[in-house]
Biotite code that builds the C-alpha atoms (Angstrom):
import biotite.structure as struc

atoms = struc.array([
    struc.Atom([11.373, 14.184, -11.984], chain_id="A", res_id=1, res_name="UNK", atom_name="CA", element="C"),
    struc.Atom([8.043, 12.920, -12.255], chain_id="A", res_id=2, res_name="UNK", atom_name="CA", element="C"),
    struc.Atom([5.394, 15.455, -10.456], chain_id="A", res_id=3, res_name="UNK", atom_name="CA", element="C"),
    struc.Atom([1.896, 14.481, -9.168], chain_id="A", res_id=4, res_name="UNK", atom_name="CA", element="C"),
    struc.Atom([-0.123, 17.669, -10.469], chain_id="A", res_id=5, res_name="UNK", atom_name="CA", element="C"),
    struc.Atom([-4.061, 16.406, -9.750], chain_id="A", res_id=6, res_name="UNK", atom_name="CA", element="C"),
    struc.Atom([-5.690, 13.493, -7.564], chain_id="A", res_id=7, res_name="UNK", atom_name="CA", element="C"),
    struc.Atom([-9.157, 12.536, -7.559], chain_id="A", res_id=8, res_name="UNK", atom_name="CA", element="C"),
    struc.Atom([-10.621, 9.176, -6.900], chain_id="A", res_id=9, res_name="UNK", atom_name="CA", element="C"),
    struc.Atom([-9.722, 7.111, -9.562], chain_id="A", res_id=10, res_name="UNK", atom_name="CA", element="C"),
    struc.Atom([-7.932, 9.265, -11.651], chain_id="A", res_id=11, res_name="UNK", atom_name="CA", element="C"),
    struc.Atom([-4.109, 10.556, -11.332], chain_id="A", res_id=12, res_name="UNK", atom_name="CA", element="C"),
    struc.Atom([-2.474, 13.084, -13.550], chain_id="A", res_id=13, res_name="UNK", atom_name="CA", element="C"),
    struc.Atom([1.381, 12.656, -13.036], chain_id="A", res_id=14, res_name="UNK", atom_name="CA", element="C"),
    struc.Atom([3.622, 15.024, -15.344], chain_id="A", res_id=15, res_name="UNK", atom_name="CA", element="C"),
    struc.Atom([0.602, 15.875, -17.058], chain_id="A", res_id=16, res_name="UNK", atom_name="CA", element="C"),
    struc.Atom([-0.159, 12.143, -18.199], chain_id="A", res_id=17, res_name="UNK", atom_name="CA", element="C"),
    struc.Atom([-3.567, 11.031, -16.613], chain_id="A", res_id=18, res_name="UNK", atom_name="CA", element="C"),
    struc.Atom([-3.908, 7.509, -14.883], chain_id="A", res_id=19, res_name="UNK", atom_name="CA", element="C"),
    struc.Atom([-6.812, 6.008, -13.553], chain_id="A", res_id=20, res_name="UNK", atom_name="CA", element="C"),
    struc.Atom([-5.368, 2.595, -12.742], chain_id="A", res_id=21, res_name="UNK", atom_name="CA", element="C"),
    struc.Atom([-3.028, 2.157, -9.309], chain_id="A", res_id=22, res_name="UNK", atom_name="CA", element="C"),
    struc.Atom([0.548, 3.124, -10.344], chain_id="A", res_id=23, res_name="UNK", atom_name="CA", element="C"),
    struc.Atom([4.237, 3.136, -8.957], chain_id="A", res_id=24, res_name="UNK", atom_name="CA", element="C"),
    struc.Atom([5.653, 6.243, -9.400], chain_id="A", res_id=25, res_name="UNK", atom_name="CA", element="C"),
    struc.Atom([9.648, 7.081, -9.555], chain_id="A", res_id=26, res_name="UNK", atom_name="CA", element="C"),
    struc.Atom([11.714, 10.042, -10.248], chain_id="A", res_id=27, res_name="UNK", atom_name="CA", element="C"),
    struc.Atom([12.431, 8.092, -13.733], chain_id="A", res_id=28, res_name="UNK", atom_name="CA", element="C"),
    struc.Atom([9.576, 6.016, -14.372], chain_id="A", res_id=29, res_name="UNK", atom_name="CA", element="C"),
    struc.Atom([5.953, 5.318, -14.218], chain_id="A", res_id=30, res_name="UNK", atom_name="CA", element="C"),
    struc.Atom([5.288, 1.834, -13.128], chain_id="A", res_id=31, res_name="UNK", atom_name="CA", element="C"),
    struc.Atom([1.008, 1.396, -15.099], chain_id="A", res_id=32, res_name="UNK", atom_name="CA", element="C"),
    struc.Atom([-1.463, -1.042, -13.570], chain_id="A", res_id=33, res_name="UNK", atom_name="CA", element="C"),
    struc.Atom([0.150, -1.752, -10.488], chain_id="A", res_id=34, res_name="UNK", atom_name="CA", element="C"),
    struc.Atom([-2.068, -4.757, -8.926], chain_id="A", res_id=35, res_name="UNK", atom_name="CA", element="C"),
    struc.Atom([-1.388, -6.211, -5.595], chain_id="A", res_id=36, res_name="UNK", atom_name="CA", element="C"),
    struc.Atom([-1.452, -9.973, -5.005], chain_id="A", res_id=37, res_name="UNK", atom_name="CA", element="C"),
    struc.Atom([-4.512, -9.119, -2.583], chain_id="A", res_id=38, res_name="UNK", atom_name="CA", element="C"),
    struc.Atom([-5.911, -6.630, -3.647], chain_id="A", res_id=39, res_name="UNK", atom_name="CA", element="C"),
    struc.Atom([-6.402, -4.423, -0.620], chain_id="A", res_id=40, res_name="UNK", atom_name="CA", element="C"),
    struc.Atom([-3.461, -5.447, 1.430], chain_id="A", res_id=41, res_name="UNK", atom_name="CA", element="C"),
    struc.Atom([-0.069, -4.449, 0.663], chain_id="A", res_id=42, res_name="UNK", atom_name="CA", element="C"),
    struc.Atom([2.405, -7.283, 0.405], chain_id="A", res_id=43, res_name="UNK", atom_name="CA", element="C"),
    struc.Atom([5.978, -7.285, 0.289], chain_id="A", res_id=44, res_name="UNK", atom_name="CA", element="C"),
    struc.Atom([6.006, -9.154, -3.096], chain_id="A", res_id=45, res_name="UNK", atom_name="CA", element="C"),
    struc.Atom([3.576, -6.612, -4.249], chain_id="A", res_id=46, res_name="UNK", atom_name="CA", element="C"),
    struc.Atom([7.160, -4.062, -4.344], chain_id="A", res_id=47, res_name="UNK", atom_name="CA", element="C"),
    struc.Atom([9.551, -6.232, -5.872], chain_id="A", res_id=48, res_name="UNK", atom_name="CA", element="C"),
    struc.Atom([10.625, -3.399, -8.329], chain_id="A", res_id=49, res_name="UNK", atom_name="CA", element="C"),
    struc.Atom([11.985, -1.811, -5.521], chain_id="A", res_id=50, res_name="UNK", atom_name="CA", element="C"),
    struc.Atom([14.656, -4.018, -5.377], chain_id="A", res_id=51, res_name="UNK", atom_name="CA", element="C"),
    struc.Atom([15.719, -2.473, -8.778], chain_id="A", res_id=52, res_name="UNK", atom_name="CA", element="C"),
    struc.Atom([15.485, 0.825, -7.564], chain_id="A", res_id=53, res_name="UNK", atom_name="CA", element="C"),
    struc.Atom([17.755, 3.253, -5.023], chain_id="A", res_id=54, res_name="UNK", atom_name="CA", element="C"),
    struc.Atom([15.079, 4.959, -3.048], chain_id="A", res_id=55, res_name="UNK", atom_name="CA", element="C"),
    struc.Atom([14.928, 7.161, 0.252], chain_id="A", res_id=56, res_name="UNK", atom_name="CA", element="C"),
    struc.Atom([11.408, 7.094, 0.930], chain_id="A", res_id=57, res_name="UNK", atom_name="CA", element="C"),
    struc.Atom([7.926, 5.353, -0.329], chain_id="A", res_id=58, res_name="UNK", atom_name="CA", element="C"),
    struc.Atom([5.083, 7.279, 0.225], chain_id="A", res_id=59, res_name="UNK", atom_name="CA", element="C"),
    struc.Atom([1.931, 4.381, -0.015], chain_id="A", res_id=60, res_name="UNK", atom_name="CA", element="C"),
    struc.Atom([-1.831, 6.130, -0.398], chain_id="A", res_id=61, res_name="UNK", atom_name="CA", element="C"),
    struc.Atom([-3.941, 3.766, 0.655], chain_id="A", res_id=62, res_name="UNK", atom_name="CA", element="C"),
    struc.Atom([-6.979, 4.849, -1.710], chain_id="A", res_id=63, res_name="UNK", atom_name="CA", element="C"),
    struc.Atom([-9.271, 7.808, -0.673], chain_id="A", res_id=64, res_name="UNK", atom_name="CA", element="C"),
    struc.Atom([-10.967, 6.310, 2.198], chain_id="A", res_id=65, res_name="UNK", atom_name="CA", element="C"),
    struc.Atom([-7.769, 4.206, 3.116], chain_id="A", res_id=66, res_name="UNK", atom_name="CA", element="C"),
    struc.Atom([-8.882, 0.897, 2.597], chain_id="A", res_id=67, res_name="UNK", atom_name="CA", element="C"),
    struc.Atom([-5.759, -0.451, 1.589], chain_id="A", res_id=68, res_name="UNK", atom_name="CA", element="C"),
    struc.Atom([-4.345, -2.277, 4.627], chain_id="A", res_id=69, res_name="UNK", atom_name="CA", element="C"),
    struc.Atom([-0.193, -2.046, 4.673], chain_id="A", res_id=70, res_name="UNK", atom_name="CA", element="C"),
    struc.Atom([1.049, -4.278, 7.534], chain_id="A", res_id=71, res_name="UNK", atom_name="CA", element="C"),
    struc.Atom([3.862, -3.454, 10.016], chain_id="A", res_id=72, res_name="UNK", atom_name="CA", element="C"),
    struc.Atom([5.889, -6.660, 9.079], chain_id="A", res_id=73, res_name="UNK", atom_name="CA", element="C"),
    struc.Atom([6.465, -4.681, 5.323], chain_id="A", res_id=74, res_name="UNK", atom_name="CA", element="C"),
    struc.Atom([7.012, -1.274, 6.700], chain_id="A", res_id=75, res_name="UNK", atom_name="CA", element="C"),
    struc.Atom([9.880, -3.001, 8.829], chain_id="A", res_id=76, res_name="UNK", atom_name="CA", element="C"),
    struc.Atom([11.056, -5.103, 6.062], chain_id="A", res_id=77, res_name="UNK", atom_name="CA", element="C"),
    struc.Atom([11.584, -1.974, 4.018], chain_id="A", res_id=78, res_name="UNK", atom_name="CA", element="C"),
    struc.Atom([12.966, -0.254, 7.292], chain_id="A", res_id=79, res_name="UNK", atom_name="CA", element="C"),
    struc.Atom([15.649, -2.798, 7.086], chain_id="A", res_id=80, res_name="UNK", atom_name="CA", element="C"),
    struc.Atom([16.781, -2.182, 3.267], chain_id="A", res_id=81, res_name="UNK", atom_name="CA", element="C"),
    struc.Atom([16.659, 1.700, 4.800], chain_id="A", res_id=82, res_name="UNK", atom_name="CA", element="C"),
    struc.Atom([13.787, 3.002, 2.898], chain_id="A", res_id=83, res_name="UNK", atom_name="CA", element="C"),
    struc.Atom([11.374, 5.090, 4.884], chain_id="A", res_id=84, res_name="UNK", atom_name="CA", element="C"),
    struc.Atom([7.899, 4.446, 4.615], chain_id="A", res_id=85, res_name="UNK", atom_name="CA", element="C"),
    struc.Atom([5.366, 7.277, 5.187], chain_id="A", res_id=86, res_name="UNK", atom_name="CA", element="C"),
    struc.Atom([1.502, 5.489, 5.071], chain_id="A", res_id=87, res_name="UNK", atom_name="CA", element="C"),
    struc.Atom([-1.529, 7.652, 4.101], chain_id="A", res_id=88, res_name="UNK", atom_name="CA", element="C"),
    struc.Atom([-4.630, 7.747, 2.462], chain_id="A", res_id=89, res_name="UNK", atom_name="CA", element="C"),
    struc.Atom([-4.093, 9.042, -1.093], chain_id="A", res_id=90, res_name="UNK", atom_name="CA", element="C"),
    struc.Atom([-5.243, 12.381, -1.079], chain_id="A", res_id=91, res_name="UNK", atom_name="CA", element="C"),
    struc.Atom([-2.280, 13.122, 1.856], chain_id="A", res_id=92, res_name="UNK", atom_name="CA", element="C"),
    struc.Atom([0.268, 10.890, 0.032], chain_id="A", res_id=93, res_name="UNK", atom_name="CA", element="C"),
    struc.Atom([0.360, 12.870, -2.501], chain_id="A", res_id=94, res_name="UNK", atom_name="CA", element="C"),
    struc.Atom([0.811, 16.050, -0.668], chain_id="A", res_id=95, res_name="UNK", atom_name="CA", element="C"),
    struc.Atom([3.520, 14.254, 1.097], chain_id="A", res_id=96, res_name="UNK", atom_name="CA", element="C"),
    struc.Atom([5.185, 12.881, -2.358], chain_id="A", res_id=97, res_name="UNK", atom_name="CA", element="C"),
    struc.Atom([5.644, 16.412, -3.695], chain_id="A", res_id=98, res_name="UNK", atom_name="CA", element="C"),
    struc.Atom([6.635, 17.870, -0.904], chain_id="A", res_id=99, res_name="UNK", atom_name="CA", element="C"),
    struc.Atom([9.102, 15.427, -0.283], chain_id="A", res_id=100, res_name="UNK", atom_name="CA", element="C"),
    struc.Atom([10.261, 15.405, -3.972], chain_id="A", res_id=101, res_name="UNK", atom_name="CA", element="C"),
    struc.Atom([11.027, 19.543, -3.303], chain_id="A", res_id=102, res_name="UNK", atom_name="CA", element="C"),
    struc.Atom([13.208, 18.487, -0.692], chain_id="A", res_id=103, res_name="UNK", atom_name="CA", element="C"),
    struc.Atom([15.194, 16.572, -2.806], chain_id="A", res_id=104, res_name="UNK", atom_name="CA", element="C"),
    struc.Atom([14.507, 13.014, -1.600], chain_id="A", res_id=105, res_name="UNK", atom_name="CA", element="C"),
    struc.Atom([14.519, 10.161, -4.095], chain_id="A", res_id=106, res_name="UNK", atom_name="CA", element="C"),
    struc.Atom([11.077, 9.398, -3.349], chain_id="A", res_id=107, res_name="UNK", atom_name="CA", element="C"),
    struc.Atom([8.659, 6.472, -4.833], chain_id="A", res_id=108, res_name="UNK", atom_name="CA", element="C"),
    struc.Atom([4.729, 6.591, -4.623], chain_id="A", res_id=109, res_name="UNK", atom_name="CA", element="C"),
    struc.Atom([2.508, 3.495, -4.569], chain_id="A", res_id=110, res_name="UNK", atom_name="CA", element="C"),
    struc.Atom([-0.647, 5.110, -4.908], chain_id="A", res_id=111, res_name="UNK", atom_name="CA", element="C"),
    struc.Atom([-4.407, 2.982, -4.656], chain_id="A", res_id=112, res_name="UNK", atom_name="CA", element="C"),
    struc.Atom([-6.299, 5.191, -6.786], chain_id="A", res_id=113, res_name="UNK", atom_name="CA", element="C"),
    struc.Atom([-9.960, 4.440, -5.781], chain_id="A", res_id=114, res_name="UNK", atom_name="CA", element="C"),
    struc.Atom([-10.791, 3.192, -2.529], chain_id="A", res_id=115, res_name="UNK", atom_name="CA", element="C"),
])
């Protein structure tokens, strides 16, 4: 289970790796240089490796001032394929990722590492 131990802008450390590009995270893998088709919107296509994954809830951090816009049309699109999405800036997501991950949900984290 892959652990977010340290957040600061632009730099991650997840089970005691450091990032300091935007990253996927799952309980199995580490998705590296996640990019979004534009850049500070979140986009449907922009998750397409969720498809390949069983999931419960995504946790998106929207960078450390929240700049990253995620529209209500892809919350409720990933409603629909019952995957709960829980929107905050970065800092907060990943409170909410490990405490979610301690309550045994099969969480993912799309994290926006800088603003």
């Amino acid at each position: 289970m892959n652990t977010i131990e340290k957040y600061r802008f632009g730099k991650i450390v997840v089970s005691g790796e450091s990032f300091s590009k935007d990253l996927i995270i799952f309980p199995d893998e580490i998705k590296t240089k996640w990019w979004r088709k534009d850049g500070h919107s979140l986009h449907l296509d922009d998750l397409a490796i969720l498809e390949k994954k069983k999931i419960d809830v995504l946790v998106v951090g929207t960078g450390s001032y929240g700049k990253m816009i995620v529209p209500s049309d892809v919350i409720q699109k990933l409603n629909k394929r019952n995957i709960v999405v829980v929107v905050k800036n970065t800092s907060e997501a990943v409170e909410e990722y490990n405490k979610l991950i301690k309550e045994d949900k099969i969480v993912a984290a799309a994290l926006h590492l800088t603003c």
